[in-house]
Every structure is written in structure tokens, then in C-alpha cells.
C-alpha positions as CSV (number, residue, x, y, z in Angstrom):
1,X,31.1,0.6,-40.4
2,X,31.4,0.7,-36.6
3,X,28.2,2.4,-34.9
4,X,28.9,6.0,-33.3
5,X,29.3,6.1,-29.6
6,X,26.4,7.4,-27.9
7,X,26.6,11.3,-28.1
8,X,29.6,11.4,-30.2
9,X,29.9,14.9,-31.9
10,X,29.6,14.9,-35.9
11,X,28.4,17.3,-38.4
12,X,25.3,15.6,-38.3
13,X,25.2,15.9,-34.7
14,X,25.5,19.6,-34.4
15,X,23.5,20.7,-37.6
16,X,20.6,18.7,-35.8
17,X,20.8,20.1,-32.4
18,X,21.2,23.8,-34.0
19,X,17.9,23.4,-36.2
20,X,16.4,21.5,-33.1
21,X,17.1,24.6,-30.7
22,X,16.0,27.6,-32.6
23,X,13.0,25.2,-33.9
24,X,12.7,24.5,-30.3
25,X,12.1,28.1,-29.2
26,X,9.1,28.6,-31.6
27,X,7.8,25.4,-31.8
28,X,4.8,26.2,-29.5
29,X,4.6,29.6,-30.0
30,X,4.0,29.6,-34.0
31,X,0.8,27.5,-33.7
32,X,-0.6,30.2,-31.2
33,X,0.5,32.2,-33.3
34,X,-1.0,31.6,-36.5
35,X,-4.3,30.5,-35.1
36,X,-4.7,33.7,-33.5
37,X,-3.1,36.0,-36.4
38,X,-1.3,37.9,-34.0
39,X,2.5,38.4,-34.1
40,X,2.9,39.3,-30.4
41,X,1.7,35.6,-29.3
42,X,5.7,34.7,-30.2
43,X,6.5,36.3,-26.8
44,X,3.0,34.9,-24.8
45,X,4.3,31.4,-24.7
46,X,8.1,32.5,-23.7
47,X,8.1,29.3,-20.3
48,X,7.0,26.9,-23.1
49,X,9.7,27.9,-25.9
50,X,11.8,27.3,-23.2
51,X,10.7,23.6,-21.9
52,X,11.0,23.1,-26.0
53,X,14.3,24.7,-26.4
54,X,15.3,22.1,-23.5
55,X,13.9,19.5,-24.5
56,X,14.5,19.4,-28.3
57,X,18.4,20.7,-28.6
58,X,19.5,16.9,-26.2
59,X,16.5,15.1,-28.7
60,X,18.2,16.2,-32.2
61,X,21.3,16.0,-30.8
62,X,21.4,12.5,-30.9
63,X,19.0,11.8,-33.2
64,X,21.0,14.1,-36.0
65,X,24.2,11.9,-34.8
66,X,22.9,9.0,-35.2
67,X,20.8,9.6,-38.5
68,X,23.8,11.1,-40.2
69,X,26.1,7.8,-39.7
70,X,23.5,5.6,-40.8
71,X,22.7,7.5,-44.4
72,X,26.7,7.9,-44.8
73,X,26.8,4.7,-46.8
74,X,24.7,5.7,-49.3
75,X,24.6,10.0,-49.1
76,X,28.4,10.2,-48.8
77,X,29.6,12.2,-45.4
78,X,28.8,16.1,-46.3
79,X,25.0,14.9,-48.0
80,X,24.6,12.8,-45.0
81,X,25.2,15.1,-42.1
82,X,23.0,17.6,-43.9
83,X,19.7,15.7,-44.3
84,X,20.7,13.8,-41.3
85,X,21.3,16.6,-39.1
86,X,18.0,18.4,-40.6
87,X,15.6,15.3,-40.0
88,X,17.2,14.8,-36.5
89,X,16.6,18.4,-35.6
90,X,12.8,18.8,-37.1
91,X,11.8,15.5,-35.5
92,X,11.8,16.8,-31.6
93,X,10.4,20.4,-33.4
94,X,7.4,18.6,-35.2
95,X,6.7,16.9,-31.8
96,X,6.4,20.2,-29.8
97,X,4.8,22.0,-32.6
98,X,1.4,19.4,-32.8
99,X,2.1,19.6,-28.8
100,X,1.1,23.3,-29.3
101,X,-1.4,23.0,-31.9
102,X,-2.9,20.4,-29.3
103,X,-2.8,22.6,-26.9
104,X,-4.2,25.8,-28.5
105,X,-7.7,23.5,-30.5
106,X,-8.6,22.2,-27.3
């Protein structure tokens, strides 16, 4: 099996970057959130879901791509791009999320 280009577009690819941008947005925010019970503190840290939104889409984009070929062998193409494209996209989103909690404890 020939390894994927660098950025080439499969499901995997685009299921990650979708789960790594809307992750992305909140992935600060929810921490701040949840420590301080407050609902409004989504919209408080609006720059920062931003940076994240940035940061994490590129991130999962490849990461989904690239994650998705490899399990291929053994998932078959659809099973692949979906757990793939899932773990590529939350990987980035788990970063930024401990970022925040970091952030917020200290």
C-alpha cells in the first residue's frame, strides 16, 4: 500500500478536520466553563477558540489523513476513515482542552 501524499484529501482527512474545528472552537472555553459553572464563559474566551479553531482544523487534517490510510488494512476504507478521522480530529482538541484546563488551575 503506497503512503498518502502529504495533505491528500480522504474521508479520513475531512471527518478529522471537521471534528478538529468545531472541537477546536470550544476546546478552551469548556474547561472555563465547567470550572466556573457558568454557561456564558463559552463566549469569554472567543480570541482563544479562535487561535484553537486555527490551529487544530490544519493539525487533524493531516493527522485524520494519515491515521485513516494506516488502519485501512485492517478496519476496511469506511471503518477506517471514521475512527481515523475521529482520533485525528480529537487529538489537536485534547491538546487545547488540558491547554485551557492549564490555564484556568493556575
Amino acid at each position: 500500500m503506497k503512503e498518502p501524499s502529504i495533505g491528500k484529501e480522504n474521508l479520513g482527512a475531512v471527518i478529522g478536520a471537521v471534528t478538529g474545528a468545531l472541537g477546536g472552537l470550544f476546546a478552551v472555553a469548556i474547561p472555563l466553563a465547567i470550572l466556573t459553572r457558568n454557561l456564558q464563559a463559552l463566549s469569554a474566551a472567543r480570541t482563544f477558540g479562535l487561535v484553537s479553531f486555527l490551529v487544530c482544523t490544519p493539525i487533524a487534517w493531516f493527522a485524520g489523513g494519515y491515521l485513516s490510510h494506516a488502519m485501512t488494512k485492517r478496519l476496511g476504507e469506511k471503518k477506517a476513515a471514521m475512527i481515523g478521522g475521529l482520533i485525528g480530529g480529537l487529538f489537536p482538541v485534547t491538546g487545547f482542552a488540558l491547554w485551557g484546563f492549564y490555564m484556568i488551575m493556575r
